[in-house]
Steps between C-alpha positions, in 0.01 A plus 500: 500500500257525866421168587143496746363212658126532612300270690138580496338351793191275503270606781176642421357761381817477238397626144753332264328672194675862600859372571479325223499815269791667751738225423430477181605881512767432676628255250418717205729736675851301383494354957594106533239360726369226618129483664527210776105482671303346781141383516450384885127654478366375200661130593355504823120592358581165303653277817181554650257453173719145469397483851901474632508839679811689518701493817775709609825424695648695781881499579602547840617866445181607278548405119188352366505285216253270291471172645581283191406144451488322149096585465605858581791524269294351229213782565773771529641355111116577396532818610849664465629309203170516312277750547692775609797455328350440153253761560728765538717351233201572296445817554856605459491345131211689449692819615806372261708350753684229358443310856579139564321382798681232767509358839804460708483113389542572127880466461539484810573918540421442864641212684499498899490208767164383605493563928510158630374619834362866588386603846171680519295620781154275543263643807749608655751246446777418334532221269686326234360490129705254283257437179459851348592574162656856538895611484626787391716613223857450492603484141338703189660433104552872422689364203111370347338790634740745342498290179110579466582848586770550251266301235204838588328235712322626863494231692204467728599318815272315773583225776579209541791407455708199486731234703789325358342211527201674291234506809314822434492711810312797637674853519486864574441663228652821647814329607516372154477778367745608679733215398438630140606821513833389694594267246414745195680813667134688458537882608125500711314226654163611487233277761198646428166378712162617665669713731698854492786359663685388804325675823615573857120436594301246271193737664623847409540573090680789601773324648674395214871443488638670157890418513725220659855474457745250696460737793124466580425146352460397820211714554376372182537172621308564868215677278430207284185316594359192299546470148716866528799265678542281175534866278733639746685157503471523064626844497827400755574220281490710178670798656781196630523333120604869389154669383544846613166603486196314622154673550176334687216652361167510397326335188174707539370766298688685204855471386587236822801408314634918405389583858717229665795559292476907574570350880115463620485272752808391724800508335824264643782582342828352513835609634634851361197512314281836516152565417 
């Protein structure tokens, strides 16, 4: 049986309502999958109603990131772990999705190491951060996850995730994601966002790069600008964990989740694997 993965992004403009009814297709169509999603926009509209405005981190070599302290990681909770992920819970019971809606704390199905200290580039300099709450993740319990999945469960998955010492930690949710499908041997990683895709120039549409294999990931790689360099670094990780298919795509308009998976959008695909 095709196992997908899809991560639906959580910039905005997003319309949840319309993937909702393509997974729930999806599902109806005998595929194991697992919906992991973000919600960066709709948690930063509430940062600065709380009056705690979001702020961003910068590595050294481009990655940007949340900048997480405990009031931020609190807000984020409001956000990913309630109203997103129960609404779309929601409306996948209404489509007759038996889903079961979780963070990457609940059972601890992601567990990573908090970064004790991360560089990051402040006007112009570099400095030392050593009290955010972000990590990444480095272990995920397919054995739960594949017990829902067995039991006709969807699981619905959203950051955080979790320490061993149980300290609740910011992460990617593309990288994640990415984690997931490793660990559950998916088929297709699916990271689906406001954009078409990974571009050789963020200012030309018509620039965009349909097909990397191990032989031009490093063009990928140069390419990647901003958010993009997280993707690319999801879809490496995924194609390294054994996912032999992994497609950045878009999540606008109709069927975003057919499109991606007929290979719309750039498609990275693993070693000895064609399109």
């Amino acid at each position: 049986m095709t196992t997908v993965v899809i991560k639906i992004g959580g910039g905005e403009g997003i319309d949840l309502g319309p993937i909702a009814g393509q997974f729930a297709e999806l599902v109806r169509s005998g595929v194991r999958a697992v919906l992991v999603h973000g919600g960066s926009h709709e948690t930063n509209v509430l940062s600065e109603a709380l009056g705690h405005p979001a702020r961003t981190i910068t590595s050294p070599n481009g990655h940007t990131s949340r900048r997480t302290d405990r009031r931020t990681l609190e807000i984020f909770e409001m956000i990913y772990c309630g109203k997103i992920n129960k609404g779309i819970v929601e409306q996948l019971r209404g489509l007759g999705v038996d889903a079961v809606g979780l963070s990457g704390i609940d059972a601890g199905i992601w567990t990573g190491s908090r970064k004790t200290a991360i560089r990051a580039v402040e006007d112009g300099q570099t400095v030392i951060i050593r009290d955010d709450l972000s990590g990444r993740v480095e272990s995920v319990d397919a054995g739960f996850l594949n017990m829902l999945l067995d039991a006709g469960r969807v699981p619905v998955l959203t950051p955080p995730a979790i320490t061993p010492e149980g300290v609740a930690i910011n992460v990617d949710a593309d990288r994640a994601a990415a984690a997931t499908a490793a660990a559950l041997g998916a088929d297709e990683l699916l990271l689906l966002s406001n954009v078409r895709g990974l571009l050789r120039d963020v200012a030309d549409p018509g620039s965009l790069i349909r097909e990397v294999n191990s032989e031009s990931l490093e063009i990928a790689r140069a390419a990647a600008k901003g958010r993009m360099k997280n993707k690319v670094l999801a879809a490496e990780e995924a194609l390294t964990g054994g996912v032999p298919r992994v497609v950045i795509g878009s999540a606008l308009g109709d069927d975003a989740i057919g499109r991606a998976r007929a290979g719309e959008g750039t498609v990275f695909l693993g070693a000895g694997v064609t399109a």
